[in-house]
N, C-alpha and C positions, 0 to 999 in steps of 0.2 A: 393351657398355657402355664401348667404348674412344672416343677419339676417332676421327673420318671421317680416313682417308687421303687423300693428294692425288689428285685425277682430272682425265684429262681429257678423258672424254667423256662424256656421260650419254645412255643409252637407256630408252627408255621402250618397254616391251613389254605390249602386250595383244593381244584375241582378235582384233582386226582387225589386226594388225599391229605391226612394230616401230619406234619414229623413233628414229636419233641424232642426238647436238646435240654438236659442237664448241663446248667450251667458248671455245679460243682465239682462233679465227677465226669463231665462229657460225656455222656450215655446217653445214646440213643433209642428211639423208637418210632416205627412208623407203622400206620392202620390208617384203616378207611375213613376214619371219622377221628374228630376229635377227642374224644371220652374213651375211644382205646388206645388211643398213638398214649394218652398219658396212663390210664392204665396197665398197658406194657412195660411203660418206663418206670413209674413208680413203685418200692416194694413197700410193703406195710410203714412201716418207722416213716417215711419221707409225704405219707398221709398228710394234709395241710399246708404241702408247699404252693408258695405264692405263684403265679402261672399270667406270662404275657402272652395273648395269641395275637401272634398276627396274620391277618385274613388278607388274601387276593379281590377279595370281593368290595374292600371300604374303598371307597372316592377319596381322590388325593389327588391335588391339584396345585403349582406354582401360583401366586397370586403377588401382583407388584402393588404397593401403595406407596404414595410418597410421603416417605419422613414426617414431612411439613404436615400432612394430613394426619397421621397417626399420633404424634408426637403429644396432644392434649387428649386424647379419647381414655376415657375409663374402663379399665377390660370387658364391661356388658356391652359399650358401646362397638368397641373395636371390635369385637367378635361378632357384630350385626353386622358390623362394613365387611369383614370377609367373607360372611355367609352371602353377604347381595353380589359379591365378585362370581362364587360359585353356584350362588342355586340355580341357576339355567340350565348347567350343566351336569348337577349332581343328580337329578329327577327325584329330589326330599322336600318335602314340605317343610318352613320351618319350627312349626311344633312338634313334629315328627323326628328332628336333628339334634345330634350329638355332635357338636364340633371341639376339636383342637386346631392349634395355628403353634408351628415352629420358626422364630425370625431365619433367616437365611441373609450374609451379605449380598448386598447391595439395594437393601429394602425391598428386598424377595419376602414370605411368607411361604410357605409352608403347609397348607390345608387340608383336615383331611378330616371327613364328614361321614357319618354312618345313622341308620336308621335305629331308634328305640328298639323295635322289636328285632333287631340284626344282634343288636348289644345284648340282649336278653339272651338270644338262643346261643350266643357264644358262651355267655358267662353260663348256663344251665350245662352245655357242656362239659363245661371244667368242672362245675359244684356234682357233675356226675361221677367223677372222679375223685372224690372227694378232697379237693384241691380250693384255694382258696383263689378266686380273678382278680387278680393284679390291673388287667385293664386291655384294650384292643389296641393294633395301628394296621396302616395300610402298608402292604411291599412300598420298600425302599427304591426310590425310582432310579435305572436306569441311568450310567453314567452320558453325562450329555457331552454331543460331540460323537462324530463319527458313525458307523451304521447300528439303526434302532436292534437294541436285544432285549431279549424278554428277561426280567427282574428276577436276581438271583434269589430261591427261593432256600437255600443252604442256611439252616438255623445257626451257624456261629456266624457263616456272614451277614445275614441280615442285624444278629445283634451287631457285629462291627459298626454296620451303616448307619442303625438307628442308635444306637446307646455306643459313642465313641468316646473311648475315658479320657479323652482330651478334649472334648466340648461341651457343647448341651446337650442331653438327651431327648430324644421327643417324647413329646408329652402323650401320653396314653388315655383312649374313651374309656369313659366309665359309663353305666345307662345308670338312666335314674333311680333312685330309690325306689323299692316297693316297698306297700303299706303292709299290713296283712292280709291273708288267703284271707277267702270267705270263712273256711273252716276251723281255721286258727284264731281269728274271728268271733267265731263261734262261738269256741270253747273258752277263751279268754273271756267273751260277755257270760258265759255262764258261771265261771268260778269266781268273776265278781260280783257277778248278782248274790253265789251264796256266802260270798263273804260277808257282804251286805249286810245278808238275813240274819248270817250267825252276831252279827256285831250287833244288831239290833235288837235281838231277842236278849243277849247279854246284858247291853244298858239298861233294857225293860226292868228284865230280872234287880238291877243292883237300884235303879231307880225305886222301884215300886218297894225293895224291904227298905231303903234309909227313909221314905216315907210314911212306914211304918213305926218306926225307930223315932224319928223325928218329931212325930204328931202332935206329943203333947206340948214338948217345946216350944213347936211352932205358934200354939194355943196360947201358951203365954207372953211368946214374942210379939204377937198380933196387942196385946194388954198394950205392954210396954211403948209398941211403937204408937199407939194410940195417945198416949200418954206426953211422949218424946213429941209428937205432932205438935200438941197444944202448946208446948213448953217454946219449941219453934217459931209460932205464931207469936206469941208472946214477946219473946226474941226480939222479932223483927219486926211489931211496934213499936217497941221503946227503940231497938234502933233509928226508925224512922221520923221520930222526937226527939231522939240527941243530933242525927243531922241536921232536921228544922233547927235548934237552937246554935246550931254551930254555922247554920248559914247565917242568919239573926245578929252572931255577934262577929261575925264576918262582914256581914253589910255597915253594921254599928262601926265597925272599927274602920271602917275605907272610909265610913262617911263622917269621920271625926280624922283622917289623916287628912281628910280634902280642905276641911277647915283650916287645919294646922300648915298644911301647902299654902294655901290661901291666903292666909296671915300673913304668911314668913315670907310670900311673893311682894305682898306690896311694902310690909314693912321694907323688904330689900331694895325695890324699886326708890321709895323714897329714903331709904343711905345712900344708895348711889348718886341719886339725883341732888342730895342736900352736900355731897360734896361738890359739886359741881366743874367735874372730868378735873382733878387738880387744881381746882380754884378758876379755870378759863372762862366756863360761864357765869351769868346770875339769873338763874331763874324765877321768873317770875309769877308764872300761872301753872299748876298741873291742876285740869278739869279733865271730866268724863268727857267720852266722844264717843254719841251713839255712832256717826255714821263715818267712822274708821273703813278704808279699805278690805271687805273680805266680811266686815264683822255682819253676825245677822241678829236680828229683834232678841231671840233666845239668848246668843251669847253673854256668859257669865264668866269672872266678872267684864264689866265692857272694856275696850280700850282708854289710854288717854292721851288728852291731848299738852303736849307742854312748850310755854311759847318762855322765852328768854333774852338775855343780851347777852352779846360777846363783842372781843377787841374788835374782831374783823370776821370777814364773809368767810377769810378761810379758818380764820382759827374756830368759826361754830361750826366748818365744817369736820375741822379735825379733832374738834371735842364731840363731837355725833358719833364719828366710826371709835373714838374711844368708849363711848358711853353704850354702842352696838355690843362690843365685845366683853364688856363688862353684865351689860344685862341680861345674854342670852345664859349663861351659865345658872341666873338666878329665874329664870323663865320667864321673860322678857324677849321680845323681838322687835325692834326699832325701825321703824318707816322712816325713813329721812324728809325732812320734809324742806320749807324753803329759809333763806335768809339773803337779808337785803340792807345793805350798809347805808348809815347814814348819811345826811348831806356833809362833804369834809372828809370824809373817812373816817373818821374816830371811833363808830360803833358800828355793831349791825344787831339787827333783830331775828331770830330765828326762830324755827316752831319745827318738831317732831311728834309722831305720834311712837306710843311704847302699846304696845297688845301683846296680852298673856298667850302662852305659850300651852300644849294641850298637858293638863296634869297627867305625868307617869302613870299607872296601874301598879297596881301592888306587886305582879308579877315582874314589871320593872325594874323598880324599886331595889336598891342594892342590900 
């Protein structure tokens, strides 16, 4: 499904025989076989021209798919759905197959199918020639319409048909790669094995005198690092002492900022509170409260409880959510709690609790 490679010669192989056609020069030749139709053709200098054979014998076959089908397939895949159109009828198995596919309008394809070792004995032909395989196709089918003729086998026509310089060219088989001959093989594992040996006996050699050369130095480096060892060890004791100490006044030092947190929380709590949200309320009580919401036996330090007067139920309400916003800043979180006017209206009583908030970490800590 690739594009045609550049060529330049085209041979036409059937059961009568082989013709090649010099593209450049139009010179001809025909023999029995393919390896002299281009050794007739060829003089010395034109040695390694590129060479398309097209064989009578490859399977080619029209194949319809619909757009809609083909239109998402990945070329491994698409090239499995034309091969299951044709293998019935090709008689290839498909390990055995070299396929191409040319689109054709009106969602036609193009097929044309040959066997590994068919591509083999073509391409051995040409490389007998000492010519380079460009690649195989199948005769050009037959114009459709009207009474069946047999496929013109004329080497410039058939290029016409298949490589038209105003369209796509069809794509040409290639057989697979081979690995190396046994015998090539062969000799390639042996001239690596003696590389091997020579590389090896070399390193010996240069190893074995810096070794020599080396010795005593060595002897005194062995001192040295002996030495460097202890020094090491050493090292990374007292390293091991100056991080204990620097955890020590790491902990000292969190646990003298938590005091200082500590302090500055409640001295806060009580300025806030001794203003009294703008003068609205007058506080009366702030005590401890073990059994604040949330708090447990451990909590340090505890909540409190603070009971008070104000004008009215809503002003203790609206000096609470001021005294909330005021206190969470200094670590403070304010539970609202109730207030209940007196008889007449003139006062009310109110009670909140205030619970400390979790102290920063030092990493915190701005």
């Amino acid at each position: 499904m690739s594009r045609t490679p550049p060529i330049d010669i085209l041979a036409v192989a059937t059961a009568d025989g082989a013709t090649a056609w010099d593209r450049a020069t139009g010179a001809r030749a025909t023999a029995a076989d393919l390896a002299d139709a281009l050794a007739a053709l060829l003089p010395r200098p034109r040695r390694g021209a590129r060479v398309a054979v097209v064989s009578e014998t490859l399977f080619t076959q029209r194949v319809r798919l619909a757009a809609a089908r083909t239109a998402a397939l990945a070329p491994a895949e698409l090239e499995s759905a034309l091969f299951y159109e044709v293998e019935p009828f090709c008689g290839i198995r498909r390990e055995d197959a070299v396929l191409s596919a040319a689109r054709l309008p009106g969602g036609e394809w193009r097929v044309t199918v040959a066997g590994r070792a068919e591509l083999s004995a073509l391409r051995d032909g040409v490389r007998a020639a000492r010519c380079r395989f460009a690649g195989a196709a199948a005769l050009p089918e037959p114009p459709r319409g009207g009474a069946p003729a047999a496929p013109a086998t004329d080497p410039e026509a058939v290029a016409a048909a298949l490589f038209p310089p105003d369209g796509d060219p069809t794509p040409l088989l290639q057989p697979p790669r081979e690995g190396l001959s046994p015998r090539n093989l062969a000799a390639a594992s042996a001239v690596a094995c003696l590389l091997v040996v020579l590389l090896c006996a070399a390193d010996w050699c240069l190893l074995a005198s810096a070794a020599r050369r080396l010795r005593p130095a060595i002897s005194a480096s062995t001192l040295l690092s002996a030495a460097n060892d202890g020094l090491r060890r050493d090292i990374a004791a007292d390293a091991d002492r100056l991080r204990a100490l620097e955890d020590a006044r790491a902990r000292r030092d969190a646990a003298l900022a938590g005091l200082r947190a500590g302090r500055d929380r409640w001295l806060a709590l009580l300025d806030t509170l001794s203003d009294g949200a703008g003068g609205r309320l007058v506080i009366r009580s702030i005590e401890a409260d073990e059994a604040a919401p949330g708090a447990s036996p451990d909590d340090a330090p505890p909540a409190v409880l603070v009971t008070g007067l104000a004008a009215s139920p809503a002003d203790a309400a609206d000096a609470m959510a001021r005294l909330a916003a005021d206190l969470r800043p200094k670590g403070w979180e304010l539970l609202p709690g109730t207030s209940a006017g007196h008889p007449g209206g003139a006062t009310a009583d109110f009670a909140f609790r205030a619970r400390p908030l979790p102290l920063p970490t030092p990493a915190e800590e701005p």
